[in-house]
C-alpha positions in Angstrom: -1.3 -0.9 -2.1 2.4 -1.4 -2.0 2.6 -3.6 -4.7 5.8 -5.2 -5.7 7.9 -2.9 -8.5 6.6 -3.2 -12.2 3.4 -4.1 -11.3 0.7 -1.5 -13.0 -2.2 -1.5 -15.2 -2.2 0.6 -18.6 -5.7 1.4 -19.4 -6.1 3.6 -22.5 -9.8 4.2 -23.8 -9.1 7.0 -26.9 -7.7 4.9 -30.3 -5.7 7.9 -31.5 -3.7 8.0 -28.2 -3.1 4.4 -28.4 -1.6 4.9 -32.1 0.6 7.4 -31.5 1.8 8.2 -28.2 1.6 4.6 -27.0 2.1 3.4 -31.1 5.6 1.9 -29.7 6.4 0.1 -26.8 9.7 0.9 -24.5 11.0 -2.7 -25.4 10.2 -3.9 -28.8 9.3 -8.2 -28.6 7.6 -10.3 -31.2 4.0 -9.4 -31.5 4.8 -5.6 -31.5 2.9 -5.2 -35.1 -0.5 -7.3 -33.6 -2.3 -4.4 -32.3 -2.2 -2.3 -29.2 -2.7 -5.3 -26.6 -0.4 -7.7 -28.6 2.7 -5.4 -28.7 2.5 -4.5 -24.6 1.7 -7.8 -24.0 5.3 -9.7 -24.2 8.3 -7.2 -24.0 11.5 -9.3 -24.2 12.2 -11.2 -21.2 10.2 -9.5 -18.7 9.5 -11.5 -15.0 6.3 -11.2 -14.4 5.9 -12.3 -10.3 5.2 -8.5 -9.4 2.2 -8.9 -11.6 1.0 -12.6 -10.3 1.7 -11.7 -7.0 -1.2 -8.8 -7.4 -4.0 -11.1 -6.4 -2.5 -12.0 -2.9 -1.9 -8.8 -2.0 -5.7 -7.3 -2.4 -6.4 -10.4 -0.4 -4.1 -9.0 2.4 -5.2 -5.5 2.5 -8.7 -6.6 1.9 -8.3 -9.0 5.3 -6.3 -6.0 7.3 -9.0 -3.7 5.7 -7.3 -0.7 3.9 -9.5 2.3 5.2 -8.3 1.3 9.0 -4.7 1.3 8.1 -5.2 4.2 6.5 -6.3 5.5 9.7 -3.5 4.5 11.5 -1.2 6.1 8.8 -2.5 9.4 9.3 -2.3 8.9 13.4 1.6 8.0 12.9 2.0 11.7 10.3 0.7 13.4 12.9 2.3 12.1 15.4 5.9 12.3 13.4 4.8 15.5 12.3 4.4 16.6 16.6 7.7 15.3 17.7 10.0 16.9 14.7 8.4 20.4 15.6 8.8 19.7 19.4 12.4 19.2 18.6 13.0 21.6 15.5 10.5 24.5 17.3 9.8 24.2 21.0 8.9 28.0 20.7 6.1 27.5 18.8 4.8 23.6 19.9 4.8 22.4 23.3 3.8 19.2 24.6 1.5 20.2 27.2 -0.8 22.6 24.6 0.4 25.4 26.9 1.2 29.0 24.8 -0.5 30.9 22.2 0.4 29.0 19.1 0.6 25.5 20.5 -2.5 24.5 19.4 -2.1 25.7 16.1 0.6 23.4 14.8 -1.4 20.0 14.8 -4.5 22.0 13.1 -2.9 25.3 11.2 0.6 23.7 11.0 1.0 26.4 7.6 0.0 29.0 9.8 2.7 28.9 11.9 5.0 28.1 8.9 6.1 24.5 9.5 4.2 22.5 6.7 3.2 24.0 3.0 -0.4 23.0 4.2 -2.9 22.1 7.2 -2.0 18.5 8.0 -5.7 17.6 6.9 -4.8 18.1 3.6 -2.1 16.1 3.4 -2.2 12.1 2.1 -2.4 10.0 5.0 1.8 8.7 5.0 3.9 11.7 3.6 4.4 15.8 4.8 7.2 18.5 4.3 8.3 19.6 7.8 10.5 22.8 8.0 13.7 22.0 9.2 15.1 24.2 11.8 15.4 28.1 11.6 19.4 27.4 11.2 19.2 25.1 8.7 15.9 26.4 6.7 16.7 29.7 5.5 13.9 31.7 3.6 11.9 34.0 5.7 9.0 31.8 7.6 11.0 30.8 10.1 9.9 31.9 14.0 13.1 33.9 15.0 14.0 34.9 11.7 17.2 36.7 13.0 18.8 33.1 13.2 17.3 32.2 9.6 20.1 33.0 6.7 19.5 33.4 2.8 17.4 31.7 1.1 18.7 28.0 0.4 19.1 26.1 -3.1 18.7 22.6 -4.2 22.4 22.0 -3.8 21.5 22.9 0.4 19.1 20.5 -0.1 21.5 17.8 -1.4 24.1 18.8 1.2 21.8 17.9 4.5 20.2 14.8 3.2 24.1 13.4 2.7 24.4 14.7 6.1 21.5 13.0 7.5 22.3 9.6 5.0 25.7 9.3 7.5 23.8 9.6 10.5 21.8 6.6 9.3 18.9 8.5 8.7 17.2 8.2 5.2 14.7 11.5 4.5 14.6 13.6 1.1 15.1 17.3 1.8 13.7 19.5 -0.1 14.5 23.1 -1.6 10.3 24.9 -1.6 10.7 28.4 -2.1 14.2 28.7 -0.8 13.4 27.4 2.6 14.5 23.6 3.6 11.8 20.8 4.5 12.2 17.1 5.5 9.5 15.3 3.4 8.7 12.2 5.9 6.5 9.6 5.0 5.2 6.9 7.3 3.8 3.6 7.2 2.1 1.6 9.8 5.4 0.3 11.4 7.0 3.2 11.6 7.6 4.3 15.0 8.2 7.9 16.9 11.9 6.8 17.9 12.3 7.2 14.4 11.1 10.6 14.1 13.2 11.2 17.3 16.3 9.8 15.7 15.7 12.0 12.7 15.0 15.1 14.8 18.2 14.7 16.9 20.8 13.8 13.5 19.3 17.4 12.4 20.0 19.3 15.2 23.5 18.1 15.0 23.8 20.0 11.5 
């Protein structure tokens, strides 16, 4: 729900857990020797807005109703999702659906290599989009003759710094040896911004 930091609920039903894994909490206050509630209840001087501010946010997403943003989440991923491959793999995705694996990136995007799985599967705000065949490395790119060694972590690393001076804030990550740009989205998030990150990649 995009709650503010701190703010989570510790539910444990099994007594045994609760006296020995959770038997101590992370910052010891008075009332740690009162029982399981007592000694999570008060932990030094915690501020505890996040958690009264809980109750006005269900109130928001209950009045912008969840399931429709949702909805629109999973319209902007795909969207995103379209416009990096456009950029990163115009041999495989066009914008006109023309060619014989166009239609296969916005269904089968795994198929064709650029996502670890069929956008359907994913959650509705985040995917892993293979960054281009220069820059990805491994063997699933689309002209591998262009595509290099495998990559590492520390390739990873390298072209999110790269993309961080560009203005442009993604995680990269290292799957397999080949590189991916995990985007997420929210509702306000736009397709300039998928544009901007598609162009600070290509300048690698």
């Amino acid at each position: 729900f995009s709650s503010p930091r701190g703010a989570a609920l510790l539910f444990c039903a099994n007594p045994e857990i609760r006296d020995t894994i959770l038997a101590q909490p992370a910052v010891v206050s008075h009332g740690v020797d009162d029982g399981f509630l007592s000694r999570f209840m008060w932990d030094g001087c915690r501020d505890y807005s996040a958690q009264l501010s809980l109750p006005a946010i269900l109130d928001y997403w209950n009045a912008v109703d969840v399931d429709t943003v949702r909805v629109e989440m999973q319209r902007n991923l795909n969207e995103g999702v379209q416009i990096l491959v456009s950029y990163w793999h115009p041999g495989v995705y066009s914008d006109k659906g023309d060619g014989a694996d166009a239609s296969c990136v916005e269904k089968h995007s795994a198929e064709a290599g650029l996502t670890l799985v069929p956008l359907e599967m994913h959650a509705p705000m985040m995917a892993l989009v293979r960054l281009p065949d220069c820059i990805s490395g491994g063997d699933k790119g689309t002209s591998s003759a262009v595509m290099g060694p495998p990559k590492t972590s520390t390739d990873a690393k390298r072209v999110q710094d790269f993309l961080y001076s560009h203005n442009v804030e993604v995680p990269i990550k290292c799957v397999c040896g080949v590189l991916y740009a995990r985007v997420s989205c929210h509702v306000y998030n736009t397709a300039d911004e998928f544009e901007r990150l598609a162009l600070a990649a290509l300048k690698y």
